[in-house]
Backbone as a chain_set.jsonl record, in Angstrom:
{"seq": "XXXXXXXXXXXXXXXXXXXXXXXXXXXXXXXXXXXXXXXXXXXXXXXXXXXXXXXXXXXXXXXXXXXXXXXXXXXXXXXXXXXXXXXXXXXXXXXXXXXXXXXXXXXXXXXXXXXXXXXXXXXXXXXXXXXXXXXXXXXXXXXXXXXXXXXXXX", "coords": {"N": [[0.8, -1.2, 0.0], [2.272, 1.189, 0.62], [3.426, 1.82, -1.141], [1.838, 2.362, -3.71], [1.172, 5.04, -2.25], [3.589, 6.213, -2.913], [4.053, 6.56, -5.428], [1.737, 7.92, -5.996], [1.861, 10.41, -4.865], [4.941, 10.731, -6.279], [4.149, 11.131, -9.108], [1.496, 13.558, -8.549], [3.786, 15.259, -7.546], [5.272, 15.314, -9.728], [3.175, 15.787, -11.743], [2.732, 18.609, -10.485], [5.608, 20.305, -10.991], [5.241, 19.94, -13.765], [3.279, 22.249, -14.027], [4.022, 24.216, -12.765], [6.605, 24.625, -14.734], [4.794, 25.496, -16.883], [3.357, 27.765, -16.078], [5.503, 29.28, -16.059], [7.127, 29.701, -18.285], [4.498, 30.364, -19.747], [4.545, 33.686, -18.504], [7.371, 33.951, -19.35], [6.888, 34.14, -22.071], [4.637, 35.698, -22.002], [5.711, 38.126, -20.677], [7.92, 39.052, -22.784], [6.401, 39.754, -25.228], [4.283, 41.28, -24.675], [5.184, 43.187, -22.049], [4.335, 45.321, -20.152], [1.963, 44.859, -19.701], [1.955, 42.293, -18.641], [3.32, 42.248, -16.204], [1.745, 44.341, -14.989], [-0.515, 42.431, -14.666], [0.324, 40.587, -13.397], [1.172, 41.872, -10.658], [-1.464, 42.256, -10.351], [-2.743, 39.76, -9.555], [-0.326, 38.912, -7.273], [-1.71, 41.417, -5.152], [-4.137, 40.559, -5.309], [-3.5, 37.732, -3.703], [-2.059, 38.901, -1.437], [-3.973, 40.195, -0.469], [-5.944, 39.036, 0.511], [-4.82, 37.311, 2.318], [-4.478, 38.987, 4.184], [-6.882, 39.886, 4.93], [-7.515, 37.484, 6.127], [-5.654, 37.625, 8.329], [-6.773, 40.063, 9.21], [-9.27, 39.243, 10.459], [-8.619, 37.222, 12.052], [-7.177, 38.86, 14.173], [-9.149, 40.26, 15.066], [-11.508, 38.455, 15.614], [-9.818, 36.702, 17.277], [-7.993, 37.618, 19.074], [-6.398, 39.161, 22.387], [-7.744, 42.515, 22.794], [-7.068, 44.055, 24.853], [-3.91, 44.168, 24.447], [-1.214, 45.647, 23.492], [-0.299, 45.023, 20.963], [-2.487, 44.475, 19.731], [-3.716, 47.0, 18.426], [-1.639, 47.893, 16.072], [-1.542, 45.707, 14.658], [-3.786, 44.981, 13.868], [-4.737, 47.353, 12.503], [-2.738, 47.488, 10.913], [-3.426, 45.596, 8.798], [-5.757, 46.076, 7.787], [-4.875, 48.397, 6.823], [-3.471, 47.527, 4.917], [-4.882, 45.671, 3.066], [-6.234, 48.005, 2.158], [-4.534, 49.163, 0.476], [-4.096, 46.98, -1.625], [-6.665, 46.695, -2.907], [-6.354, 49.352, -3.708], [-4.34, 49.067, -5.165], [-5.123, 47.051, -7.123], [-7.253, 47.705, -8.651], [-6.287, 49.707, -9.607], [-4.298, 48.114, -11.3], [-6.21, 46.716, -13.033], [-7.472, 48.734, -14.052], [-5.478, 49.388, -15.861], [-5.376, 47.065, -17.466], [-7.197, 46.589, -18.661], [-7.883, 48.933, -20.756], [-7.349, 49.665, -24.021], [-5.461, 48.285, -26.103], [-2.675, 49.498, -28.42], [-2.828, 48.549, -30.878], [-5.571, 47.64, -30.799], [-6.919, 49.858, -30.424], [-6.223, 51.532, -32.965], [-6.994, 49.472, -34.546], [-9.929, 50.008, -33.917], [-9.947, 52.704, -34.519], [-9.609, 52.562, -37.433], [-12.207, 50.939, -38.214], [-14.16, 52.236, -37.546], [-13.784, 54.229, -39.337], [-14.369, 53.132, -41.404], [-16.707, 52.613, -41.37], [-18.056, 54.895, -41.419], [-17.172, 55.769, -43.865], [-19.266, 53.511, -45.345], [-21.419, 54.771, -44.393], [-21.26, 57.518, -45.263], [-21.647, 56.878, -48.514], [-24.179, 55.6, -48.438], [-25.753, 57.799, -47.811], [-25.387, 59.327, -49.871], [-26.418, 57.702, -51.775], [-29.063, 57.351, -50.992], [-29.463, 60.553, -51.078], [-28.933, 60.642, -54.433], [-30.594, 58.753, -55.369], [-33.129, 60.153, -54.152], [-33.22, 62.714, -55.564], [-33.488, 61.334, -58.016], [-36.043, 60.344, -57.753], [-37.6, 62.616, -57.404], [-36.608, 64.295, -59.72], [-38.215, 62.705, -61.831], [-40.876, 62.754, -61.084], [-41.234, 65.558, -61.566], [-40.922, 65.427, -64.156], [-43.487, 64.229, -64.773], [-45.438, 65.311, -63.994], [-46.289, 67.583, -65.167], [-47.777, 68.935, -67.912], [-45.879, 69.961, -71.025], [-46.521, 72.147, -72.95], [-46.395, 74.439, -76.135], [-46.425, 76.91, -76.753], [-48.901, 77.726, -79.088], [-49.606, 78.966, -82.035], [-52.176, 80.881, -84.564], [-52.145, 81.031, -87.21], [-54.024, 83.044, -89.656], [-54.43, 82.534, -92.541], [-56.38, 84.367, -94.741]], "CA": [[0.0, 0.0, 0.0], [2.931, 2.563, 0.869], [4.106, 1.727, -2.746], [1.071, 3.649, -4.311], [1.04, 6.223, -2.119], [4.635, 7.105, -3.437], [3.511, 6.552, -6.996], [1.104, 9.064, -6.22], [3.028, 11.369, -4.332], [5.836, 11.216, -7.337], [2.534, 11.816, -9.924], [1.844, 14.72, -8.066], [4.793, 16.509, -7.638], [5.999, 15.711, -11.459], [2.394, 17.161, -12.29], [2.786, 20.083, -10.136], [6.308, 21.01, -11.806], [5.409, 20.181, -15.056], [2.62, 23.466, -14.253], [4.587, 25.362, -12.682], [6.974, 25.111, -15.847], [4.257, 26.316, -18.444], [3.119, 29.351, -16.023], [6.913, 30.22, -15.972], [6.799, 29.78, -19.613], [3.755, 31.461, -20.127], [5.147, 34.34, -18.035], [7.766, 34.196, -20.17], [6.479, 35.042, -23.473], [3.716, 37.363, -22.158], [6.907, 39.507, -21.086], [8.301, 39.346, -24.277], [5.183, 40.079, -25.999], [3.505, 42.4, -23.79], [6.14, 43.63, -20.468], [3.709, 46.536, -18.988], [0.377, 44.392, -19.401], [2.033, 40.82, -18.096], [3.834, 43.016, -15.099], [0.453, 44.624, -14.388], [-1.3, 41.219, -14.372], [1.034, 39.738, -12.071], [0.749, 42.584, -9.631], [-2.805, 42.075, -9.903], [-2.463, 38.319, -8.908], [-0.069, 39.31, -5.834], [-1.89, 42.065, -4.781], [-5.402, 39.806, -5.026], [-3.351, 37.058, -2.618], [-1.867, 39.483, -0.244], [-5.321, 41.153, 0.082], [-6.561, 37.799, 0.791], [-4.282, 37.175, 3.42], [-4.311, 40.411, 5.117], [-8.038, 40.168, 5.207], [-7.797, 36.666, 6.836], [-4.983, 37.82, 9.762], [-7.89, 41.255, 9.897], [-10.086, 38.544, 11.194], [-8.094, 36.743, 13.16], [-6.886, 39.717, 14.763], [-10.184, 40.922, 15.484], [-12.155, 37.263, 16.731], [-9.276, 35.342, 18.038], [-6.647, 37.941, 19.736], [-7.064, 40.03, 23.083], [-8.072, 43.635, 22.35], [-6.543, 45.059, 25.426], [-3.184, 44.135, 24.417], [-0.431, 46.552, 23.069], [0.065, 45.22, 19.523], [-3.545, 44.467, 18.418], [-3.964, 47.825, 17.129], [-0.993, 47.591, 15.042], [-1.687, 44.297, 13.76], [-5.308, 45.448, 12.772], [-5.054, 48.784, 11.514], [-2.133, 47.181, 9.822], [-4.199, 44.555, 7.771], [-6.648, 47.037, 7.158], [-4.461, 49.269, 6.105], [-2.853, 46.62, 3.583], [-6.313, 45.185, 2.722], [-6.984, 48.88, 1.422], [-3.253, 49.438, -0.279], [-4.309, 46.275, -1.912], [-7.862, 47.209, -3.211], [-5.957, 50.629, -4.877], [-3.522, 48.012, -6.623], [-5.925, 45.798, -7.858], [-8.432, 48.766, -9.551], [-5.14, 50.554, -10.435], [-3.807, 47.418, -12.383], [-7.513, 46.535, -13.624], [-7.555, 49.568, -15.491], [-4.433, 49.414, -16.839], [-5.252, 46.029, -18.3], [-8.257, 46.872, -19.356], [-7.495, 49.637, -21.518], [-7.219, 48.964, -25.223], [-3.754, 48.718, -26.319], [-2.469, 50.333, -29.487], [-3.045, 47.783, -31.989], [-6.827, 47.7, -31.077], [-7.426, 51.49, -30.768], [-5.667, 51.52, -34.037], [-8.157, 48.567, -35.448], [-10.903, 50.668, -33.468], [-9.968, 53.746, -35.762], [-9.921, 52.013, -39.378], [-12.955, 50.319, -38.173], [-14.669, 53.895, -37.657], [-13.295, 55.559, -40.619], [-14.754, 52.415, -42.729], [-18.059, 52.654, -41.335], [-18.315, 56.837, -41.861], [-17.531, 55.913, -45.45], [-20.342, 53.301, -45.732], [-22.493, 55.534, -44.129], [-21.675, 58.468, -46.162], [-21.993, 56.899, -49.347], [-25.414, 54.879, -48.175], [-26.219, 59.01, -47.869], [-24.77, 59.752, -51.241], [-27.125, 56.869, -52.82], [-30.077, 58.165, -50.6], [-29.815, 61.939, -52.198], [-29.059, 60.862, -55.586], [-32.006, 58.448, -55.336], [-34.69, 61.082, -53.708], [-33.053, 63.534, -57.0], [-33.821, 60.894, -59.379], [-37.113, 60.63, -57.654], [-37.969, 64.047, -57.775], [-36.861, 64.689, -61.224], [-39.433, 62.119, -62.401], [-42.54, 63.027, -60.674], [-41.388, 67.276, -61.837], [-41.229, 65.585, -65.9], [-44.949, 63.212, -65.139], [-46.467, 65.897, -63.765], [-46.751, 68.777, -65.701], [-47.787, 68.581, -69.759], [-45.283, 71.013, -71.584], [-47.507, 73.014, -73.99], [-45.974, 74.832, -76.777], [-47.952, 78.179, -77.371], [-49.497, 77.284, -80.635], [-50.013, 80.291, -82.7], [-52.787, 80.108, -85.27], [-51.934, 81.905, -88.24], [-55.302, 83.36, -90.495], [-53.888, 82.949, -94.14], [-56.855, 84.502, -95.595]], "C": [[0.849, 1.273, 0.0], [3.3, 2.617, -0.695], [3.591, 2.792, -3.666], [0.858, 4.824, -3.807], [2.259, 6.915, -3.014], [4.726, 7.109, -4.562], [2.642, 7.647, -6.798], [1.627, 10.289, -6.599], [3.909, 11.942, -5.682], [4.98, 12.096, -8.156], [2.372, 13.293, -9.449], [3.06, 15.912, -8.215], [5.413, 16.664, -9.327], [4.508, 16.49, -12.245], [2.299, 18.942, -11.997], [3.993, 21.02, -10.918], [6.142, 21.204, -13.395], [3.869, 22.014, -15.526], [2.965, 24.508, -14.076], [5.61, 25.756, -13.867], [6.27, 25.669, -16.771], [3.578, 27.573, -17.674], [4.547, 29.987, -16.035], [7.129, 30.27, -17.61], [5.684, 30.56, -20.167], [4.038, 33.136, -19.728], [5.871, 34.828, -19.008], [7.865, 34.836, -21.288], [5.525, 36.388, -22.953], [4.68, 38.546, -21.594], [7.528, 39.999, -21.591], [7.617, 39.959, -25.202], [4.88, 41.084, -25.345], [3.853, 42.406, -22.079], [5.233, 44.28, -19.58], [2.414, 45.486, -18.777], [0.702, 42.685, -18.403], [2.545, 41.395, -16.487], [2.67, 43.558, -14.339], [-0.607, 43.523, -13.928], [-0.943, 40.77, -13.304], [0.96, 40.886, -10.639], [-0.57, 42.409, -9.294], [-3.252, 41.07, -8.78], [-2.553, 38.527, -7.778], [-0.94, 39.822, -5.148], [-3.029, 41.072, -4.35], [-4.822, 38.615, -3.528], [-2.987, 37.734, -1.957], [-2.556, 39.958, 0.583], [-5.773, 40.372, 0.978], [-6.174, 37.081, 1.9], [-4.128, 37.807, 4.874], [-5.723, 40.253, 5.805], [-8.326, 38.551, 6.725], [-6.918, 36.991, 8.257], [-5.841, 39.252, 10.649], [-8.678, 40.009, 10.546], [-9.769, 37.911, 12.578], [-7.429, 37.622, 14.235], [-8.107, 40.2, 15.41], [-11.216, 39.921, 16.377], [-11.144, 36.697, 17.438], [-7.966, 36.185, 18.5], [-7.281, 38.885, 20.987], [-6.832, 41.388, 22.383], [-7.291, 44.562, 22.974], [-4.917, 44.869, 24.859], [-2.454, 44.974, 23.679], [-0.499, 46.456, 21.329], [-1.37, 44.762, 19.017], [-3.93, 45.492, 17.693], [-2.934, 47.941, 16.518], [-1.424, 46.439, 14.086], [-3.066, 44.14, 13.111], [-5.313, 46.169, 12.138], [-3.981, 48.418, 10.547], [-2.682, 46.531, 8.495], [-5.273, 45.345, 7.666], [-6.344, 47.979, 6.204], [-3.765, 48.446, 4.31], [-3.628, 46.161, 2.741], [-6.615, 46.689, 1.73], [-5.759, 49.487, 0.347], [-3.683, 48.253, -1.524], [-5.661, 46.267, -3.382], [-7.837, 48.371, -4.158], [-5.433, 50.194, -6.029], [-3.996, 47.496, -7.459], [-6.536, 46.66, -8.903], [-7.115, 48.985, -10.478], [-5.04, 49.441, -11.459], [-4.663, 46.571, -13.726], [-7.433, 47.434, -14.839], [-6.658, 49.795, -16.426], [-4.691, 47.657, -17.922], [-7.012, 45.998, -19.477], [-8.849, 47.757, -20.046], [-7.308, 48.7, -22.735], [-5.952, 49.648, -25.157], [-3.891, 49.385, -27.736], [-2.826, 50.039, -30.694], [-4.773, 47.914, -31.789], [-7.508, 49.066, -31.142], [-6.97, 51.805, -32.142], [-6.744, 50.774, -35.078], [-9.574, 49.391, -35.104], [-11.312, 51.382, -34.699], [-10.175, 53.53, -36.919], [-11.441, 51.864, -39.289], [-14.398, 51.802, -38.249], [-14.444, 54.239, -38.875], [-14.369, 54.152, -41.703], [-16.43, 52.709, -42.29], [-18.707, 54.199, -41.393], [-18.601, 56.238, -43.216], [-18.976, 54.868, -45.74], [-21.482, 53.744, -45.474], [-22.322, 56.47, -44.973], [-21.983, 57.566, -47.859], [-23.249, 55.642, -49.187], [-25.87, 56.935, -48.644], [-26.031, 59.372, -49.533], [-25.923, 59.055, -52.275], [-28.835, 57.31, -52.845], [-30.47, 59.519, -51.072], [-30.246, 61.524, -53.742], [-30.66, 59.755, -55.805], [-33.194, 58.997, -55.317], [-34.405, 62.015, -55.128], [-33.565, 62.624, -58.079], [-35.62, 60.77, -59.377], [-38.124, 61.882, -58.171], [-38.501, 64.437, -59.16], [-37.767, 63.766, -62.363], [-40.445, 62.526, -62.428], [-42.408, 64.616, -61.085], [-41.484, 66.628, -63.498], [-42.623, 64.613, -65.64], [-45.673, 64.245, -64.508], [-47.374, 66.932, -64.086], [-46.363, 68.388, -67.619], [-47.004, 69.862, -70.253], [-45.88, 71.222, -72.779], [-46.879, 74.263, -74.266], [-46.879, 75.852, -76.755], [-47.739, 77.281, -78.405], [-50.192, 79.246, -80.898], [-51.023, 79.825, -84.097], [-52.676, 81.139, -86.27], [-53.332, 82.104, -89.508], [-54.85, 83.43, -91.703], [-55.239, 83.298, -94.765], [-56.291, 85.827, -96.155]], "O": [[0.398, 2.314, -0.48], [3.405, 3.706, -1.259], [4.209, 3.698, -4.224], [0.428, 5.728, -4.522], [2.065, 7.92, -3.698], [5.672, 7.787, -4.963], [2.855, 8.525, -7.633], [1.819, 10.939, -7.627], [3.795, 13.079, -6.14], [4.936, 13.325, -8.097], [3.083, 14.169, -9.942], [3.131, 16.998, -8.79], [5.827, 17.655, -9.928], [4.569, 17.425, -13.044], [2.026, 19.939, -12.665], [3.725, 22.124, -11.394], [6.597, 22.095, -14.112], [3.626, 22.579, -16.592], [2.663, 25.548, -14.663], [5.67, 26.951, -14.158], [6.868, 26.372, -17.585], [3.191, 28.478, -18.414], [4.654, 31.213, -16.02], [7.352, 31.429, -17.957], [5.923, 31.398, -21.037], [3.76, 33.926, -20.63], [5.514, 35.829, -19.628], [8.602, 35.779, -21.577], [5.587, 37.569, -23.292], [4.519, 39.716, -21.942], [7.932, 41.137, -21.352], [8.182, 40.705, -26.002], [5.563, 42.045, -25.699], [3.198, 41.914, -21.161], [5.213, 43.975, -18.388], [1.935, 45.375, -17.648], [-0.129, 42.113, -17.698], [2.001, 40.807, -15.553], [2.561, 43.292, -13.142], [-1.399, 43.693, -13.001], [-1.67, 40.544, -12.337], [0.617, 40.381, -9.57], [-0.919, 42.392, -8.113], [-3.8, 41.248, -7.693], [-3.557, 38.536, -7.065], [-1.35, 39.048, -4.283], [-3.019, 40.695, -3.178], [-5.491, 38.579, -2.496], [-3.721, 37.46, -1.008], [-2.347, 40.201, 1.772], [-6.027, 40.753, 2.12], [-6.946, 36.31, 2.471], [-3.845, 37.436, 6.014], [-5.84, 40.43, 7.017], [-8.985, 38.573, 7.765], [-7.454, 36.633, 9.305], [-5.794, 39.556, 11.841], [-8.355, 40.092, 11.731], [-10.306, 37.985, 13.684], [-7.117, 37.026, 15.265], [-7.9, 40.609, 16.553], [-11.687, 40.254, 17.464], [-11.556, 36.064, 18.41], [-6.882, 35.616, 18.371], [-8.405, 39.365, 20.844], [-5.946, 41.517, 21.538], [-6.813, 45.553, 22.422], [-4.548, 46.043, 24.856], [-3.213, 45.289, 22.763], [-0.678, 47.405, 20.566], [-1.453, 44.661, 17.793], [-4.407, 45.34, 16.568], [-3.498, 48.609, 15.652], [-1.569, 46.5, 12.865], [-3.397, 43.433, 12.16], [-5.829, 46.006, 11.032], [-4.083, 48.873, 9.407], [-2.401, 46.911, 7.358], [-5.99, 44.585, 7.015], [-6.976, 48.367, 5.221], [-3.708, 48.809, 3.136], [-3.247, 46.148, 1.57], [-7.175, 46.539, 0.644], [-6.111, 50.249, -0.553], [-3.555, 48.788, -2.625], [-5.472, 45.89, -4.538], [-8.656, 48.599, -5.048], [-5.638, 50.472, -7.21], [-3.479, 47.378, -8.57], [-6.332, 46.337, -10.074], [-6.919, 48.608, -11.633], [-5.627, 49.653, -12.52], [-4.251, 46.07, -14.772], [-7.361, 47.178, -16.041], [-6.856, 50.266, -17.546], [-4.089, 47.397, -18.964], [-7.498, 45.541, -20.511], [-10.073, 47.733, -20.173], [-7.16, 47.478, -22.702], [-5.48, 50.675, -24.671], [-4.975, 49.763, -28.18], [-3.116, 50.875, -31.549], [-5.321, 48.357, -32.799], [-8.503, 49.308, -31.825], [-7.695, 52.724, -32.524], [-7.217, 51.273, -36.1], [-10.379, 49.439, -36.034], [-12.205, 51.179, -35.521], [-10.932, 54.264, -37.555], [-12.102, 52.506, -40.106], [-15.307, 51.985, -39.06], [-15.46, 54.666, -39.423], [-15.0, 54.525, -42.692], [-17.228, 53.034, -43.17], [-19.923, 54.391, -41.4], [-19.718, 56.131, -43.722], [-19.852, 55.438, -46.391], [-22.504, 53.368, -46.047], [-23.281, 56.518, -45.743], [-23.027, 58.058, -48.286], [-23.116, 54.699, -49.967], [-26.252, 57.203, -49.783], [-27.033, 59.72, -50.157], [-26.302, 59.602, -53.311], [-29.602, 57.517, -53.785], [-31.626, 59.726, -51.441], [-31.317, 61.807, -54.279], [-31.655, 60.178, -56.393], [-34.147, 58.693, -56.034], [-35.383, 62.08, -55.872], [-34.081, 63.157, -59.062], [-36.367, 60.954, -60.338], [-39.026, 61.972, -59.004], [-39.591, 64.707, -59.663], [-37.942, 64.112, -63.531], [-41.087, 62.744, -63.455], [-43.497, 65.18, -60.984], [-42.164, 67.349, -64.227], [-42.864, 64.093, -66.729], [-46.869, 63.953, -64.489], [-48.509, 67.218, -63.705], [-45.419, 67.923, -68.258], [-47.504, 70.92, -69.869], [-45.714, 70.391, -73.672], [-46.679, 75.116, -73.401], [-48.09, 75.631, -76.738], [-46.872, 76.435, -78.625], [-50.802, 80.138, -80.307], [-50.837, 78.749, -84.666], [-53.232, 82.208, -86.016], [-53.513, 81.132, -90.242], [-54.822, 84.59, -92.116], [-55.496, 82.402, -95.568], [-56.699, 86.265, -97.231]]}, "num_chains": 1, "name": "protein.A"}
């Protein structure tokens, strides 16, 4: 029985490195590719577990330590205070990732400029259309009558 546990066990740990190699690999390229947005992500990350931590020693600081004692208000207002350093990071690095980068404000813009032009010349087809209209119903509606002159040859 101990046999398979350490068949597990091995299993395990060669699955765990072989994940931690493709986020260090993924890492990798997205800092090659994109430095400010993979740097901002990963702060995000941190910031999300530190928050997460802070928030759990705010608790435990607050149900499970005495109150009168010297360092619980450090050790609360600290994790409060980190909890809310945390909370600035996270938005802060939110919006930085969630910004369009250059290439899509760029595809944005074409994407605009193409749809002006099929709108203006939808408009363009719309005038000359209502003109061709027009100038129909102004030649079917009125009979053009020549004076007629009637000349008396007697």
């Amino acid at each position: 029985m101990p046999v398979f546990l350490a068949f597990e066990l091995v299993f395990m740990i060669v699955m765990a490195l072989i994940a931690v190699a493709l986020a260090v690999l993924a890492l990798a390229v997205g800092l090659i590719t994109h430095p400010l947005r993979t740097i901002a992500w990963l702060l995000n990350r941190i910031a999300s577990v530190v928050g997460g931590l802070a928030l759990i020693l705010a608790l435990l600081a607050w149900f499970g330590y005495d109150h009168t004692k010297s360092d619980f208000a450090p050790v609360f207002w600290g994790s409060v205070g980190t909890i809310a350093a945390c909370v600035f990071l996270i938005l802060l690095t939110q919006w930085f990732l969630d910004r369009p980068t250059r290439a899509e404000r760029r595809a944005m813009e074409m994407q605009r400029l193409e749809q002006e032009r099929e709108y203006e010349q939808r408009v363009r087809e719309r005038l000359a259309w209502e003109r061709e209209q027009r100038r129909q119903s102004e030649v079917g509606s009125y009979i053009d009558v020549q004076p007629a002159y009637i000349h008396d040859e007697r």
